[in-house]
C-alpha positions, 0 to 999 in steps of 0.5 A: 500500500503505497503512504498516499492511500495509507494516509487517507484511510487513517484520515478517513478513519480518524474522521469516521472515530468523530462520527463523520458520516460522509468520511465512512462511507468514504471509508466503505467505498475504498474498502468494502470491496476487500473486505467482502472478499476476506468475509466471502472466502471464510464463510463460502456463503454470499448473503451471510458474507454481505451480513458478516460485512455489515457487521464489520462495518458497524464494528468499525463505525464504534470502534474507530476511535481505538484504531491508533495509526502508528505507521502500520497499515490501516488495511491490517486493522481493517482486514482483522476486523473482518476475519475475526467477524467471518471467524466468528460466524462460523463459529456460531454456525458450527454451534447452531445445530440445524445450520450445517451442509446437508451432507453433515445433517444426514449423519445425526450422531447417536446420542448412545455411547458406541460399541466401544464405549459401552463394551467398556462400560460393560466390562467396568460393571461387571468387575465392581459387582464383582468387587462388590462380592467381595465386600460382603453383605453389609458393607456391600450394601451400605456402599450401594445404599449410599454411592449407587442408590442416593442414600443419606448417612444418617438415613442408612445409620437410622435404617441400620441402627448403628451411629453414623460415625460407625457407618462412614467408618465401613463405608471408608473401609469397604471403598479402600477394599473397593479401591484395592479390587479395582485397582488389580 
């Protein structure tokens, strides 16, 4: 960019940071054409690339006071506020479920785990219940009164008679004893 044209952007810029209107859309013709082509190669999309541009446009007009020109091009600053605009969209279009290509919508990912996933989990299970066996009866049970069912301390200690200090004291024994089975 040769300094003539680079002068009369951080000019116009400048202008357009005091609010002049006639300066900005000084500042739109000179640029918008780029511009819209850094919006159009990002969101491959016409009418949401000449959005993302408005947008830009808008992010310029209330931003143009931060803009600081210090010798380097007004045309990066400008691009930036455009890439990351287009960025940006894209982002929300990914984050929007409906709004993907078509090829994408007819591959609607399960929301049940994979095979692998559940052999996994299948495999998990079967060794706690094994670990469980091992327990015995009472501290089995009082683990999965409490970690598998949702019981309370005091409920368990009340439905076993016992103090609740003597019921966490099995309980941190047998997941200790849990711990060590799972762990082999």
């Amino acid at each position: 960019m040769n300094d003539a044209r680079r002068v009369a952007l951080e000019e116009m810029i400048a202008r357009v940071a005091l609010g002049d209107r006639m300066a900005f859309d000084t500042l739109y013709d000179a640029t918008s054409a780029k511009l819209h082509a850094i919006c159009l190669s990002l969101l491959k999309d016409r009418p949401e690339a000449e959005e993302a541009l408005q947008e830009v446009y808008i992010n310029i007009w209330r931003g143009a006071g931060r803009y600081s020109a210090n010798g380097l091009s007004p045309m990066t600053w400008l691009i930036t506020i455009a890439r990351n605009r287009a960025i940006d969209r894209l982002r929300a279009r990914d984050a929007r479920p409906g709004f993907a290509p078509a090829e994408a919508a007819a591959v609607v990912p399960s929301p049940d785990p994979g095979p692998e996933l559940a052999t996994i989990r299948l495999q998990q299970q079967s060794l706690l219940a094994a670990c469980l066996e091992e327990l015995g009866s009472a501290q089995a049970g009082a683990v999965r009164a409490v970690y598998l069912e949702g019981l309370t301390y005091s409920d368990l200690a009340a439905r076993e008679g016992v103090p609740v200090n003597t019921l966490r004291s099995w309980l941190r024994r047998g997941l200790l004893r849990l711990k060590d089975c799972v762990s082999r």
